[in-house]
C-alpha angles and dihedrals in degrees: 000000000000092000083060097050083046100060092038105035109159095039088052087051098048077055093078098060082082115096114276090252105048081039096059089044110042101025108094092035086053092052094039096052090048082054095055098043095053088040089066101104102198070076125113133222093244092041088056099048074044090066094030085059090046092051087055103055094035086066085051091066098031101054096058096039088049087046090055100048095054090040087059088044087052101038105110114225115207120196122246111272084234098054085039110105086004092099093245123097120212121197102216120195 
């Protein structure tokens, strides 16, 4: 893996804007995939600035919704005062 964060350093470091979770888990297949895909050589030069540009903006859409999304799993939801001892939990946004 560090080869691949070598040979693509500022993407593998916007990586880590993920969530520490989604990042552990999802990091090295991401780079590695990127690798592959630019390692395919029927490919272009411009094909090739084309996916580096996609992988770019794909992380632009990706990072806030999977920031979101772990945002909503972690939120804690603490029943009402009044439902609380009464037997009955309320999940309160």
């Amino acid at each position: 893996m560090s080869s691949l964060k070598q040979r693509f350093p500022a993407y593998s470091r916007a990586l880590r804007l993920y969530p520490a979770a989604y990042y552990r888990q999802y990091c090295t297949q991401t780079l590695q995939t990127l690798a592959d895909i630019l390692d395919d050589t029927d490919l272009s030069h411009f094909t090739k600035a084309k996916l580096h540009w996609a992988a770019w903006l794909d992380l632009g859409t990706s990072i806030p919704r999977q920031r979101f999304i772990a945002a909503v799993r972690s939120a804690s939801y603490q029943p009402n005062r009044y439902f609380k001892g009464r037997g009955i939990t309320c999940v309160c946004f």
